[in-house]
C-alpha positions in Angstrom: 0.0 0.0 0.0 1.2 3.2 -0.7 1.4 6.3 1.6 0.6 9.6 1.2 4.2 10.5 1.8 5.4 7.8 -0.5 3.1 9.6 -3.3 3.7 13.4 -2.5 7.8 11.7 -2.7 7.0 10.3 -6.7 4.5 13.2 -7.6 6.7 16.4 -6.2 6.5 19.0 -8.8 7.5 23.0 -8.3 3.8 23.6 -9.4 0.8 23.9 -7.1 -0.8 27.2 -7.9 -1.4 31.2 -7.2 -4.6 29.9 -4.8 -1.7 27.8 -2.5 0.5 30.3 -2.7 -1.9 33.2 -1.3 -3.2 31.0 1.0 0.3 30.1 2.0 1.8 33.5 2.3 -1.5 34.4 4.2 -2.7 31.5 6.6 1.0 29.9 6.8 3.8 32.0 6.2 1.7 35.0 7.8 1.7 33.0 11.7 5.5 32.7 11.4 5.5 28.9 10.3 7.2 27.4 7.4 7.9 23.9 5.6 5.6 20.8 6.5 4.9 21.7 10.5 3.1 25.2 8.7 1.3 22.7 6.6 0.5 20.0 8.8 -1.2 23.4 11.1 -2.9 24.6 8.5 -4.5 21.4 7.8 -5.4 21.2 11.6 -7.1 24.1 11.0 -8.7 24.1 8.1 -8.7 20.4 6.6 -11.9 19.1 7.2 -13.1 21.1 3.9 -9.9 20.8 1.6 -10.3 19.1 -1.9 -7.1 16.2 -2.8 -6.0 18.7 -5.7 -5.4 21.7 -3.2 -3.9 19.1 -0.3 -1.6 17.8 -3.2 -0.7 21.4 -4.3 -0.3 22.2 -0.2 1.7 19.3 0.0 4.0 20.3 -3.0 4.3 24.1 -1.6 5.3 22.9 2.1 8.4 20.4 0.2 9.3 23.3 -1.6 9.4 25.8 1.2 10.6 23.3 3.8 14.0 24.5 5.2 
């Protein structure tokens, strides 16, 4: 069976879209968190009503951003 992680890990792609970004810079980067702690918060948060296509692109923007 394949994770999530093990997916996000063979799918990673510099692409996820201006909607992640703002919401990024706004709900994430905005609270002073960063990488995949911001996004595991933000998904705490506000999960319960996110689509697979924006998790996938959150997912791709908190690799990307992950320092």
């Amino acid at each position: 069976m394949v994770t999530f992680s093990d997916y996000m890990k063979s799918h990673r792609t510099g692409h996820w879209g201006d909607d992640i970004q703002e919401r990024w810079d706004n709900r994430i980067k905005g609270q002073g968190l960063k990488g995949i702690e911001g996004a595991r918060a933000y998904l705490k948060r506000y999960g319960k009503s996110i689509g697979a296509p924006k998790c996938i692109g959150l997912a791709n923007c908190a690799y990307a951003h992950d320092d």
